[in-house]
Gaussian input, Z-matrix of N, CA and C with variables (Angstrom, degrees):
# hf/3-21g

backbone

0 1
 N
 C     1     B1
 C     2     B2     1     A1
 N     3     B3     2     A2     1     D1
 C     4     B4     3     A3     2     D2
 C     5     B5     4     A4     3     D3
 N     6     B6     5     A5     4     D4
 C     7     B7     6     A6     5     D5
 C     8     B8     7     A7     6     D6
 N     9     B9     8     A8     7     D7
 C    10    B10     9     A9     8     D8
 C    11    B11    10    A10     9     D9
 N    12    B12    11    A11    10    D10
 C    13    B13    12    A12    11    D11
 C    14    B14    13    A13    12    D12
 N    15    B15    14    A14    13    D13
 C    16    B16    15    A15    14    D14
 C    17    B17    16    A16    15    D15
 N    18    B18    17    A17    16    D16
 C    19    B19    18    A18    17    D17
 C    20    B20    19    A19    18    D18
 N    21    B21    20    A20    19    D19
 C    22    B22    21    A21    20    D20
 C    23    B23    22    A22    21    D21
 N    24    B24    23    A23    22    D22
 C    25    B25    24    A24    23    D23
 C    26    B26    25    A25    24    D24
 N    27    B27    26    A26    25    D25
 C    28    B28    27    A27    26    D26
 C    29    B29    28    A28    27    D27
 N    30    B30    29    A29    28    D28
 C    31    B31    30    A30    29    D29
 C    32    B32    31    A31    30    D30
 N    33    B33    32    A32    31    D31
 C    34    B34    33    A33    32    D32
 C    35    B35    34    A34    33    D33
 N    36    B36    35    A35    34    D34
 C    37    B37    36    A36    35    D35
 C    38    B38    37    A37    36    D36
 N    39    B39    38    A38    37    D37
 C    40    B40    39    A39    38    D38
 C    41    B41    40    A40    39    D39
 N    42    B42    41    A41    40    D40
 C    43    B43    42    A42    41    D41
 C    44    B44    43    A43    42    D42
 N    45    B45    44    A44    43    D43
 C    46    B46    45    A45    44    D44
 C    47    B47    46    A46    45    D45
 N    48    B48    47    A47    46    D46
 C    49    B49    48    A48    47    D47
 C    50    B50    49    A49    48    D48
 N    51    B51    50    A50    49    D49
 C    52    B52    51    A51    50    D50
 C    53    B53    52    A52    51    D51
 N    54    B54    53    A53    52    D52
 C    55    B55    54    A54    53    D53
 C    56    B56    55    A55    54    D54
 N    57    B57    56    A56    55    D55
 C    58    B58    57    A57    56    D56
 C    59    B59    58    A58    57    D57
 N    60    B60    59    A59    58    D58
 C    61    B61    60    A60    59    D59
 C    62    B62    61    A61    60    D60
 N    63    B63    62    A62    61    D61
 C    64    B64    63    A63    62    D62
 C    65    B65    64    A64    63    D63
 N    66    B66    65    A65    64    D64
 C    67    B67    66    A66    65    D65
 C    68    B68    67    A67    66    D66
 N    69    B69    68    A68    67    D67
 C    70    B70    69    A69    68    D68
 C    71    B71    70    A70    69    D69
 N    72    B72    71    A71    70    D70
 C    73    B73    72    A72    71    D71
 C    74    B74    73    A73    72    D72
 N    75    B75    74    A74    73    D73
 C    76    B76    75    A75    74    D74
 C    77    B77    76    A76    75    D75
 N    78    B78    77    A77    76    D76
 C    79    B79    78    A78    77    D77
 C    80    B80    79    A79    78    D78
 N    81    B81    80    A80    79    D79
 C    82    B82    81    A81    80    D80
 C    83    B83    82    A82    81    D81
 N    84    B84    83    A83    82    D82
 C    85    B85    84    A84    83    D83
 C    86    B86    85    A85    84    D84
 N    87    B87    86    A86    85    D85
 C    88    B88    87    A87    86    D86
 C    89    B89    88    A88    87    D87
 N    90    B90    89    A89    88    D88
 C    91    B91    90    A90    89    D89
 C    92    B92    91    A91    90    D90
 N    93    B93    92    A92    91    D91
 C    94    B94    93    A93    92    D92
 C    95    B95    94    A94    93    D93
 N    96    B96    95    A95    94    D94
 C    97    B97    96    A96    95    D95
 C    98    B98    97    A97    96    D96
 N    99    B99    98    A98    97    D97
 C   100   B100    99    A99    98    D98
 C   101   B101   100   A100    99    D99
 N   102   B102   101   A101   100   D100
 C   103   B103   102   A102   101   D101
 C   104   B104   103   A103   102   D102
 N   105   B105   104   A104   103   D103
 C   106   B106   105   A105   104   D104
 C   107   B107   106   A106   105   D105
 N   108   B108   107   A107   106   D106
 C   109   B109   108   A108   107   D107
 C   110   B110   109   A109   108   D108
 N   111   B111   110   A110   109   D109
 C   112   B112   111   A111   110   D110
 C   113   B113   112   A112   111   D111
 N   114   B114   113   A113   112   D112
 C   115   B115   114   A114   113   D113
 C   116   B116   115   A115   114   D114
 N   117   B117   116   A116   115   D115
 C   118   B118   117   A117   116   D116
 C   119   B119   118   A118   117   D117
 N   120   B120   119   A119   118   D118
 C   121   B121   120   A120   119   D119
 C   122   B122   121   A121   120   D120
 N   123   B123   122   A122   121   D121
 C   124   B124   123   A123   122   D122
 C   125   B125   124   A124   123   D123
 N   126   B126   125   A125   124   D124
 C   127   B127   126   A126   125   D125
 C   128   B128   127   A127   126   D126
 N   129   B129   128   A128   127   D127
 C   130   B130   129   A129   128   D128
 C   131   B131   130   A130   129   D129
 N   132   B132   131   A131   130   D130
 C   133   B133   132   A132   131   D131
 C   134   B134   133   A133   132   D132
 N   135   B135   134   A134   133   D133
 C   136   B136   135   A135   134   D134
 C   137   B137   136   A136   135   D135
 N   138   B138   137   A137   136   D136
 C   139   B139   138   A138   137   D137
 C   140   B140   139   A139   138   D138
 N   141   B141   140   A140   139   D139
 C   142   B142   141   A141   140   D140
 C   143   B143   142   A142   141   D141
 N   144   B144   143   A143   142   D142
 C   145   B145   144   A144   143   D143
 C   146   B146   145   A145   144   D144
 N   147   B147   146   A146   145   D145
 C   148   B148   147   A147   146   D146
 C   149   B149   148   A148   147   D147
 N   150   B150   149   A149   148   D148
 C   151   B151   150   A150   149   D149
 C   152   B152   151   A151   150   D150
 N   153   B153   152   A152   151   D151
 C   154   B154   153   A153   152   D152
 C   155   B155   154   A154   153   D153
 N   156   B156   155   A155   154   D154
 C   157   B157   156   A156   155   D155
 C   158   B158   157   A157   156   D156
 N   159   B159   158   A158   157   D157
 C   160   B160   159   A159   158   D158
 C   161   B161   160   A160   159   D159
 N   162   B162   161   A161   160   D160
 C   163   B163   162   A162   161   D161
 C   164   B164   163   A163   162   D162
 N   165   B165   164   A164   163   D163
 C   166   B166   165   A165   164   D164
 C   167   B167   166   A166   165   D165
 N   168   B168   167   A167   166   D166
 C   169   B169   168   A168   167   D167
 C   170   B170   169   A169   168   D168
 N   171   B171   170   A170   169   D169
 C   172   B172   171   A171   170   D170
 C   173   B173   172   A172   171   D171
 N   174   B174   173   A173   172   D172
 C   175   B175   174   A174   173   D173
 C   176   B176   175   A175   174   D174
 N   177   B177   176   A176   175   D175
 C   178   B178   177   A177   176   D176
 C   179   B179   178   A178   177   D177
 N   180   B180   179   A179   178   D178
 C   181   B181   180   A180   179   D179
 C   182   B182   181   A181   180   D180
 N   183   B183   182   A182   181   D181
 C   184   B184   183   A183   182   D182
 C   185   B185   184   A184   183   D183
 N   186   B186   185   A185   184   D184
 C   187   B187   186   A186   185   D185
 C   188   B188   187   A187   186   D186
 N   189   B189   188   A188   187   D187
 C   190   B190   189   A189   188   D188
 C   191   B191   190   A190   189   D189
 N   192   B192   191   A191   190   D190
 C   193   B193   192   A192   191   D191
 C   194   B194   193   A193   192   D192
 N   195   B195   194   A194   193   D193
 C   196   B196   195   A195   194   D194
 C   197   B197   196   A196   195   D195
 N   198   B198   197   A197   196   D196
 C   199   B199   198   A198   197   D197
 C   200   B200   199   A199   198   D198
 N   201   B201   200   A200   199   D199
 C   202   B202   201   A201   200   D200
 C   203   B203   202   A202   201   D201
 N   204   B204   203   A203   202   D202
 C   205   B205   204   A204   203   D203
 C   206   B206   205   A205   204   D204
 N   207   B207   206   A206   205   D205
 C   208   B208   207   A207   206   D206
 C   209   B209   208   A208   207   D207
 N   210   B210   209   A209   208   D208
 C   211   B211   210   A210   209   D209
 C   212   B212   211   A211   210   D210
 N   213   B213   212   A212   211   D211
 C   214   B214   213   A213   212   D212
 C   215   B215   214   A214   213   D213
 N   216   B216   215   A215   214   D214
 C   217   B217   216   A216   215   D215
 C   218   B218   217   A217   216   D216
 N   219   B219   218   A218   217   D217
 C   220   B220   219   A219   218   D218
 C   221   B221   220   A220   219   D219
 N   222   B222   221   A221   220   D220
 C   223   B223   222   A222   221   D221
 C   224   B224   223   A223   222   D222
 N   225   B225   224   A224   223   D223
 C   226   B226   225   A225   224   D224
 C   227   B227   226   A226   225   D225
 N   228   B228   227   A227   226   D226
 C   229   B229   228   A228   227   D227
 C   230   B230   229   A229   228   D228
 N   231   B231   230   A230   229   D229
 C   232   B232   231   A231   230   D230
 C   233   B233   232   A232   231   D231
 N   234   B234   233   A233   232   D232
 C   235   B235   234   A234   233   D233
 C   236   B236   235   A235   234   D234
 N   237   B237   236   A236   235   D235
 C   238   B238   237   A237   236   D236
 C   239   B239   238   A238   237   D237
 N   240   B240   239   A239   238   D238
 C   241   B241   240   A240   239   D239
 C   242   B242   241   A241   240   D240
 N   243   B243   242   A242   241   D241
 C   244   B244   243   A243   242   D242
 C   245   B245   244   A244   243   D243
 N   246   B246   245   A245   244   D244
 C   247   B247   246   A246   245   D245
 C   248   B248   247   A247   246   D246
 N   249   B249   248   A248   247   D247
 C   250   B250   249   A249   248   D248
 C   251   B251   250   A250   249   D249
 N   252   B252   251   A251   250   D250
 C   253   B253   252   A252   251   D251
 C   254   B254   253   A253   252   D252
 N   255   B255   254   A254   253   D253
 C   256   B256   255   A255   254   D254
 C   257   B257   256   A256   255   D255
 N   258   B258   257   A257   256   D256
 C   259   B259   258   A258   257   D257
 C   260   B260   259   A259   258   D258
 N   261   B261   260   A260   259   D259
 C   262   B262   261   A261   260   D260
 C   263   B263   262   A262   261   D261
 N   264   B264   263   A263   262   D262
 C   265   B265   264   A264   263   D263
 C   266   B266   265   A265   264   D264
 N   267   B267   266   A266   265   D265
 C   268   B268   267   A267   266   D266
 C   269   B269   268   A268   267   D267
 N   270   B270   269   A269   268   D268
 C   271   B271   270   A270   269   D269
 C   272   B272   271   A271   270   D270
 N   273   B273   272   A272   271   D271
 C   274   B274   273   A273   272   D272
 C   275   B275   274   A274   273   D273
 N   276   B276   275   A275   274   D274
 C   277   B277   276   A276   275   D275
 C   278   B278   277   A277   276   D276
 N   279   B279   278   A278   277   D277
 C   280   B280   279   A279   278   D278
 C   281   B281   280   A280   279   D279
 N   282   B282   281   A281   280   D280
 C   283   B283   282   A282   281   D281
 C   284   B284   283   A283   282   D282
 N   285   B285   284   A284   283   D283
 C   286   B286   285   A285   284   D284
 C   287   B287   286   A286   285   D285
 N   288   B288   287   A287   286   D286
 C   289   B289   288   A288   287   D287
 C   290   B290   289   A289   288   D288
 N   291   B291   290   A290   289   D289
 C   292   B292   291   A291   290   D290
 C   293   B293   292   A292   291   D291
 N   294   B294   293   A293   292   D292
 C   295   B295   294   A294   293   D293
 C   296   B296   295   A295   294   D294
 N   297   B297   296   A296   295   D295
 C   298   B298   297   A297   296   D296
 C   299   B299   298   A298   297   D297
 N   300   B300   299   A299   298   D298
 C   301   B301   300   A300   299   D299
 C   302   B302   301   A301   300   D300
 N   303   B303   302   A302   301   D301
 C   304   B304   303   A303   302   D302
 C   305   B305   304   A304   303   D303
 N   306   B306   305   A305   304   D304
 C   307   B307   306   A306   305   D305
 C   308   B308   307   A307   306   D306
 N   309   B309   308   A308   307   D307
 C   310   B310   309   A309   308   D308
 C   311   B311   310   A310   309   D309

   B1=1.4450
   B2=1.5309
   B3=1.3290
   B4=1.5858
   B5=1.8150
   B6=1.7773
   B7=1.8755
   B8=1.1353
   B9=0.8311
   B10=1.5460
   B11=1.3350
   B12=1.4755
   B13=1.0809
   B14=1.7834
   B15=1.4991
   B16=1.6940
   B17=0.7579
   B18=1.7318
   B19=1.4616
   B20=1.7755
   B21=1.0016
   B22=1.4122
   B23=0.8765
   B24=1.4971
   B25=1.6383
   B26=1.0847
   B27=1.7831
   B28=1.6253
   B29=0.9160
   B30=1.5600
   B31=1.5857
   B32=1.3047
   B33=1.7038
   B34=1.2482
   B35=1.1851
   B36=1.7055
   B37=0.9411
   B38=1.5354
   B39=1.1920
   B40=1.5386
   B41=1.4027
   B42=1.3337
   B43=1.5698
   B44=1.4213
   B45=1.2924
   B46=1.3470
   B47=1.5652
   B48=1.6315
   B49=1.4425
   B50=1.5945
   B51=1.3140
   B52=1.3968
   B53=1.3955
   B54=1.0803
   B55=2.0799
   B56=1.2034
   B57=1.5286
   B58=1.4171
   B59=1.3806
   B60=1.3991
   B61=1.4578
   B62=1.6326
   B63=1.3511
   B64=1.0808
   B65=1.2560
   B66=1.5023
   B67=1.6251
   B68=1.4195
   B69=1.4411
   B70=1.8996
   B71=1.5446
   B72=1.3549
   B73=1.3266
   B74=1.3515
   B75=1.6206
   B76=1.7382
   B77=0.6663
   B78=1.7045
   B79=1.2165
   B80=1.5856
   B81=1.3432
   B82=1.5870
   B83=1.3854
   B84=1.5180
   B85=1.3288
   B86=1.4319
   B87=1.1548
   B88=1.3228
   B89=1.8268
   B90=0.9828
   B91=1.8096
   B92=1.5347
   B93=0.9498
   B94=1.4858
   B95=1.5449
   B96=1.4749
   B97=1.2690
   B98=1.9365
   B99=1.1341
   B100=1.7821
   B101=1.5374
   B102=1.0711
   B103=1.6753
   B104=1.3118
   B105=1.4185
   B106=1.7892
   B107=1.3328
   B108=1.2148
   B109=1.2734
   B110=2.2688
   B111=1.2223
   B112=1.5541
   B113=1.4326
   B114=1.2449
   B115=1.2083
   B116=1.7664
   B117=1.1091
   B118=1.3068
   B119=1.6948
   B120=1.3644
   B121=1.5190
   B122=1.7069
   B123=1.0663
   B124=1.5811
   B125=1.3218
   B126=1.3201
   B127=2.3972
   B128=1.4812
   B129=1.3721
   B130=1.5476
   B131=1.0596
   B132=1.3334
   B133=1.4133
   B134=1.3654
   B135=1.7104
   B136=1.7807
   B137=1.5286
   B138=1.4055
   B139=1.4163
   B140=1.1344
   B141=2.2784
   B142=1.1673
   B143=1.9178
   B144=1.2958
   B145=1.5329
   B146=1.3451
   B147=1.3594
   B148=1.6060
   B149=1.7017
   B150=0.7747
   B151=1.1829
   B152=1.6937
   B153=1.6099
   B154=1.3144
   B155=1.3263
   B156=1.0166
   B157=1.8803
   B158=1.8270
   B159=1.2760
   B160=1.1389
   B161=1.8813
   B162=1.1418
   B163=1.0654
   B164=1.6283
   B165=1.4058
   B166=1.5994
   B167=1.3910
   B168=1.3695
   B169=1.6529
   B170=1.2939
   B171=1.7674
   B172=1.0134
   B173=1.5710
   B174=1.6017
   B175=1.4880
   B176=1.5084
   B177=1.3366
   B178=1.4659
   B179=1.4269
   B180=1.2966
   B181=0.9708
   B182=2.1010
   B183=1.3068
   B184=1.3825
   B185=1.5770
   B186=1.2150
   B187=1.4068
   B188=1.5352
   B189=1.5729
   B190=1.9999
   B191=1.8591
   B192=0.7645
   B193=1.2211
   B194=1.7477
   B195=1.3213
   B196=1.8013
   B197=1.5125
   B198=1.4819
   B199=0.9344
   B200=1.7079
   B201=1.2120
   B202=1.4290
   B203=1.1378
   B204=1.3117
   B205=1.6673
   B206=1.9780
   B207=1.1732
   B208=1.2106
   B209=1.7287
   B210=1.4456
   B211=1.5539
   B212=1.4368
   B213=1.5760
   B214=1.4609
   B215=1.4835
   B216=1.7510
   B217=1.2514
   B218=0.9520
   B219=1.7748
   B220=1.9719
   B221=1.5162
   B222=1.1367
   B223=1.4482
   B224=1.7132
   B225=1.6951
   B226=1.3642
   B227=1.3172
   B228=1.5810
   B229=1.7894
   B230=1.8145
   B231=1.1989
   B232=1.4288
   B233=1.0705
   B234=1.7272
   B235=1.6502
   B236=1.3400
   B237=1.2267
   B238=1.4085
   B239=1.7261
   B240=0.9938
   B241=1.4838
   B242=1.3061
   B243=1.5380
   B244=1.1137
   B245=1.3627
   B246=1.4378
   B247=1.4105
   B248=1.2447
   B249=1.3145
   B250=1.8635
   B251=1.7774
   B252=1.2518
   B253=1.5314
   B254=1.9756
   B255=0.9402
   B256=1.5576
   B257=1.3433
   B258=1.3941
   B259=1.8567
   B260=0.9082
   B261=1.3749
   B262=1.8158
   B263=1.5450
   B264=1.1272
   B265=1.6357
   B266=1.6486
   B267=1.2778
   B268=1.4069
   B269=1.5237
   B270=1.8354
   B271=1.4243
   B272=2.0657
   B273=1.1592
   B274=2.0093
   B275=0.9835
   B276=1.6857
   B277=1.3791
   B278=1.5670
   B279=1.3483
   B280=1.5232
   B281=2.2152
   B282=0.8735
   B283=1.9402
   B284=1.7935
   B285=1.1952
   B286=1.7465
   B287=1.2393
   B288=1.6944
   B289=1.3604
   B290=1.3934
   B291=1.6837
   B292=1.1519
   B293=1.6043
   B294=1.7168
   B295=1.2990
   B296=1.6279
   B297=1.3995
   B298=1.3775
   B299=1.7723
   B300=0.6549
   B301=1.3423
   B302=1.5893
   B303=1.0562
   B304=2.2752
   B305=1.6790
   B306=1.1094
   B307=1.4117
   B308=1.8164
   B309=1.2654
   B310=2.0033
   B311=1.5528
   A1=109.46
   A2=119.18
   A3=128.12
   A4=98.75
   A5=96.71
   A6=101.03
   A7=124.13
   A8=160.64
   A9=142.14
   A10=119.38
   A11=116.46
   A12=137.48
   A13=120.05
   A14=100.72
   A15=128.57
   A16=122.47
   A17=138.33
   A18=127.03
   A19=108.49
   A20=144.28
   A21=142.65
   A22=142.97
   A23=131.88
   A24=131.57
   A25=100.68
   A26=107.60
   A27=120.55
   A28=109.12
   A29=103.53
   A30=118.63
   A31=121.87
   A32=154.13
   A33=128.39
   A34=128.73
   A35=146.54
   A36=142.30
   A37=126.39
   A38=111.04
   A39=116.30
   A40=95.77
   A41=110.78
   A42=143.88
   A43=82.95
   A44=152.51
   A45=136.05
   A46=104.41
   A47=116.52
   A48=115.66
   A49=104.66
   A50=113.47
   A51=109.75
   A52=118.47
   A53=114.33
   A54=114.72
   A55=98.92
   A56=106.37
   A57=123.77
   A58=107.23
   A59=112.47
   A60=128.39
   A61=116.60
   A62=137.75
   A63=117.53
   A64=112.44
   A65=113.23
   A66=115.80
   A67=86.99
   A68=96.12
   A69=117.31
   A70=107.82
   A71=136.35
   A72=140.95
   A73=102.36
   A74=109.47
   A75=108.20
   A76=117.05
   A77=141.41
   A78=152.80
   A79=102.09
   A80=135.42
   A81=117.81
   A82=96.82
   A83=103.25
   A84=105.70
   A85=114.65
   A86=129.68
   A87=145.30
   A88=144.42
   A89=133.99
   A90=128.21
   A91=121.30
   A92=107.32
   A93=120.76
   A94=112.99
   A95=125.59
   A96=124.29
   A97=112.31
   A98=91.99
   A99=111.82
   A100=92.21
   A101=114.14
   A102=131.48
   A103=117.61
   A104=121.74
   A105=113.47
   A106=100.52
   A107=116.37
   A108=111.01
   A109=96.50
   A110=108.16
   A111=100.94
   A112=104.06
   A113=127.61
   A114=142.72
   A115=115.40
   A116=120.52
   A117=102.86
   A118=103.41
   A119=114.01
   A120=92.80
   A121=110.90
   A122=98.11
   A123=112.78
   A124=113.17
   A125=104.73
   A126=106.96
   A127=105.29
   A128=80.57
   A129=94.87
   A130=126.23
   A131=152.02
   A132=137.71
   A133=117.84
   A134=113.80
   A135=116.95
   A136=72.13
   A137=86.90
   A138=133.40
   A139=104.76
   A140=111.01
   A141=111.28
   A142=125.69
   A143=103.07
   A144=93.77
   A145=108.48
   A146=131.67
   A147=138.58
   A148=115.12
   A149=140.39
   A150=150.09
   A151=122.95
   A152=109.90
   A153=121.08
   A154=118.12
   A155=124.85
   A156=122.33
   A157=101.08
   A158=151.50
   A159=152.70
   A160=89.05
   A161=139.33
   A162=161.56
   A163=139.50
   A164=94.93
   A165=124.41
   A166=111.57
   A167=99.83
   A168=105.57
   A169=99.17
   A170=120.10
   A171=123.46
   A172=110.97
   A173=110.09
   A174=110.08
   A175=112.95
   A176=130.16
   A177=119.17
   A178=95.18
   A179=123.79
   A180=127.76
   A181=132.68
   A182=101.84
   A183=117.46
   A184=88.92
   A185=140.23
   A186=147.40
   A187=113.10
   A188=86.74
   A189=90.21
   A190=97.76
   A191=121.25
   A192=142.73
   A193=132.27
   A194=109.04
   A195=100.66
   A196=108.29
   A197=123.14
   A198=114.48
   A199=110.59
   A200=143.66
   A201=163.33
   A202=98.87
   A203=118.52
   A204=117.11
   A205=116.61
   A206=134.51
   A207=119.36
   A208=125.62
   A209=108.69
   A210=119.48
   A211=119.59
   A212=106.52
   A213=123.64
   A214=87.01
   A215=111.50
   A216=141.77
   A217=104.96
   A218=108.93
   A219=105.32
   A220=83.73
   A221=112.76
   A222=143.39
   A223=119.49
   A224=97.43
   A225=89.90
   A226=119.03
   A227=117.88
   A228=135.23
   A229=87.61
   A230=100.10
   A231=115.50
   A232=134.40
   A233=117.00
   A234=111.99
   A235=90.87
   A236=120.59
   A237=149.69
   A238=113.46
   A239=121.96
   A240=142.80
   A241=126.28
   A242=110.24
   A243=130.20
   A244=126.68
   A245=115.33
   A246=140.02
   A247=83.80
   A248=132.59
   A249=141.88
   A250=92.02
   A251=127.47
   A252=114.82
   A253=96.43
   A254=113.10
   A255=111.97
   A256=114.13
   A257=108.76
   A258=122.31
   A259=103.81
   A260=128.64
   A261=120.77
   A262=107.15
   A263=140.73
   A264=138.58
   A265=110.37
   A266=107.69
   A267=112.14
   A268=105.34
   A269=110.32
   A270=82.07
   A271=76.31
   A272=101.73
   A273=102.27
   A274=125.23
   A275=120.11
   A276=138.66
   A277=116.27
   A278=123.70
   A279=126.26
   A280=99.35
   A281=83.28
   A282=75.59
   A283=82.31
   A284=124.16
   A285=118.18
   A286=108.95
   A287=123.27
   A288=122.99
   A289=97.21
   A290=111.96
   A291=122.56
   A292=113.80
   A293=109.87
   A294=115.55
   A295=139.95
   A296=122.54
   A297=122.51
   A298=98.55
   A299=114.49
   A300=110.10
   A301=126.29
   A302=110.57
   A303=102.91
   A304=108.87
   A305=110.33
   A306=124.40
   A307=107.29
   A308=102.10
   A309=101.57
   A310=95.76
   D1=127.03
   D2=177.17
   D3=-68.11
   D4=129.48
   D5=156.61
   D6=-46.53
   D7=107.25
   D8=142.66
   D9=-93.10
   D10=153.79
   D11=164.85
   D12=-99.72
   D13=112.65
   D14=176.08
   D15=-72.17
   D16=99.43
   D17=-167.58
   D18=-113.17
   D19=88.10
   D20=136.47
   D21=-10.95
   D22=102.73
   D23=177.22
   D24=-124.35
   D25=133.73
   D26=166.43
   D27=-92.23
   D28=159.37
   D29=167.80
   D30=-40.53
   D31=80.11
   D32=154.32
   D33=-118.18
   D34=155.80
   D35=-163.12
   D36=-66.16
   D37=-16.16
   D38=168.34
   D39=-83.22
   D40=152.88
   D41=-174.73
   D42=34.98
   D43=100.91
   D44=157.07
   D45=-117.34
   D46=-0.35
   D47=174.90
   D48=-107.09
   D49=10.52
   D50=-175.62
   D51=-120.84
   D52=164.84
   D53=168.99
   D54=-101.37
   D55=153.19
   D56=153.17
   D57=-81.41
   D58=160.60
   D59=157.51
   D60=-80.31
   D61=137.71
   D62=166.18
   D63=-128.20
   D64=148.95
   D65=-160.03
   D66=-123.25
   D67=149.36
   D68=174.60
   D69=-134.10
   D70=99.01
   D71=-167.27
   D72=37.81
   D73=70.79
   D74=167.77
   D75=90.74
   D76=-39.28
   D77=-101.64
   D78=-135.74
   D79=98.07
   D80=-178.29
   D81=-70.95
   D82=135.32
   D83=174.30
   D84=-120.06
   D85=-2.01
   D86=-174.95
   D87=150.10
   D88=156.15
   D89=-170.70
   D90=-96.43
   D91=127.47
   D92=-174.84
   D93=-98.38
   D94=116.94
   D95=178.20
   D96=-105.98
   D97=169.12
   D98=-168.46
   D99=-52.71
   D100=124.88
   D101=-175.05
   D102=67.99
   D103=24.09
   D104=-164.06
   D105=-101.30
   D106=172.25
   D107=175.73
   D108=-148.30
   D109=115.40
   D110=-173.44
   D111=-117.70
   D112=172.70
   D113=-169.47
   D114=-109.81
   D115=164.65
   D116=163.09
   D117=-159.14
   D118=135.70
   D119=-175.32
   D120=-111.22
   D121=126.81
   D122=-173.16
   D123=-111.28
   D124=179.52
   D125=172.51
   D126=-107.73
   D127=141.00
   D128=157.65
   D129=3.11
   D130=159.05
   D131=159.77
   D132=117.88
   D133=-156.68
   D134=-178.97
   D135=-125.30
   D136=143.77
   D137=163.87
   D138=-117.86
   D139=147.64
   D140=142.43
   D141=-117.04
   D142=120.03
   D143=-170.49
   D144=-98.78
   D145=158.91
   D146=178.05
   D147=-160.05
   D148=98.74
   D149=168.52
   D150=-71.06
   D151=138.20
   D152=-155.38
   D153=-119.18
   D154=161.06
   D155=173.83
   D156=-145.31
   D157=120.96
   D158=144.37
   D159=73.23
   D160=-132.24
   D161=74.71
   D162=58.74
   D163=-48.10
   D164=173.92
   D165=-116.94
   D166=172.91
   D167=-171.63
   D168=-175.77
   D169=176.44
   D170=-173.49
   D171=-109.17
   D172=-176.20
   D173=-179.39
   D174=-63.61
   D175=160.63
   D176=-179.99
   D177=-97.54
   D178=120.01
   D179=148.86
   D180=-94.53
   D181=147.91
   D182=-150.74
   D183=-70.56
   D184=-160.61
   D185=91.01
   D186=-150.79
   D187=164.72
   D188=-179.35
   D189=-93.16
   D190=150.72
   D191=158.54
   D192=-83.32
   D193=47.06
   D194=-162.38
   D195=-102.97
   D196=-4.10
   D197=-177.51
   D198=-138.52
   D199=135.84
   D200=172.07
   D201=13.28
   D202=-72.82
   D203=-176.50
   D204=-113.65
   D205=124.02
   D206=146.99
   D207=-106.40
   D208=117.00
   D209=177.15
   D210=-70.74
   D211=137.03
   D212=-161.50
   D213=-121.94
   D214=165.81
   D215=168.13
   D216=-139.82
   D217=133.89
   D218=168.51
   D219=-147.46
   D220=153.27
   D221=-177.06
   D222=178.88
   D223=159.75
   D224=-176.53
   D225=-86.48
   D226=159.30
   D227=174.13
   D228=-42.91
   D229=-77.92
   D230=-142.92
   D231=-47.72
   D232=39.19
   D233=-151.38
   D234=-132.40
   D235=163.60
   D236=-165.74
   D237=69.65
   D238=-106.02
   D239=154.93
   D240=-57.38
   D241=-33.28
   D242=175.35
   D243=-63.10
   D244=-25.05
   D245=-158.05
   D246=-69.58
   D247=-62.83
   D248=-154.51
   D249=-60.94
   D250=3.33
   D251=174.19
   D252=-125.04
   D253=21.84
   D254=167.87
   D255=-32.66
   D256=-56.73
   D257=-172.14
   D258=-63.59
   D259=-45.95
   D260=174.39
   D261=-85.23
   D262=2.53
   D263=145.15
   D264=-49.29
   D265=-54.63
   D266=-157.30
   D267=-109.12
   D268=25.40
   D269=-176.01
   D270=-139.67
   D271=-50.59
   D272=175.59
   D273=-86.50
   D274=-31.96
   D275=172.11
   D276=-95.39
   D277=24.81
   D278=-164.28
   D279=-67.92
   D280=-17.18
   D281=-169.25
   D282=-101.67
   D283=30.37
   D284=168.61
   D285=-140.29
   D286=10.34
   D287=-162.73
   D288=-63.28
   D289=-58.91
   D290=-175.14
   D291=-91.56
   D292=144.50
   D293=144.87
   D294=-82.21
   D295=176.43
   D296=-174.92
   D297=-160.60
   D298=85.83
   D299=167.41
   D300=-94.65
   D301=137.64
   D302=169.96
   D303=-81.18
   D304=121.15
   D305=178.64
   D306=-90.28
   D307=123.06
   D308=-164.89
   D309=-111.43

């Protein structure tokens, strides 16, 4: 069975008409839309994945790869309360717009 890496996006109202980019060691490997959830099959090993929008992007997060699947989360900073700092998301915080978390 090939590793892959599972990446998750929830529903939220920021960017919700747009895709992210998602990067796998550098590498665009494919777009993620508002509720999608895509696969990607990679080797063995540490990966670094980070996902992008225009300009901004998210934290790079590491992961090891040792078992069949590892699950990702990416979504945007800017939601709830947060939203009222959008302009400083995308203009001081642009490499924090987005998240990525590993879901265990």
């Amino acid at each position: 069975m090939t590793p892959t890496i599972r990446v998750t996006r929830g529903s939220y109202f920021s960017d919700m008409a747009r895709a992210y980019k998602i990067f796998i060691d550098g590498v665009h490997c494919g777009n993620i839309k508002d509720s999608e959830v895509v696969e990607f099959p990679v080797d063995y090993g540490r990966h670094e994945i980070c996902a992008k929008i225009d300009w901004c992007r998210s934290n790079r997060l590491f992961v090891e790869v040792n078992s069949s699947t590892v699950d990702i989360e990416v979504g945007p900073s800017a939601v709830g309360w947060r939203f009222l700092f959008t302009l400083v998301y995308i203009t001081f915080l642009r490499h924090k717009y987005l998240w990525l978390e590993e879901r265990r």
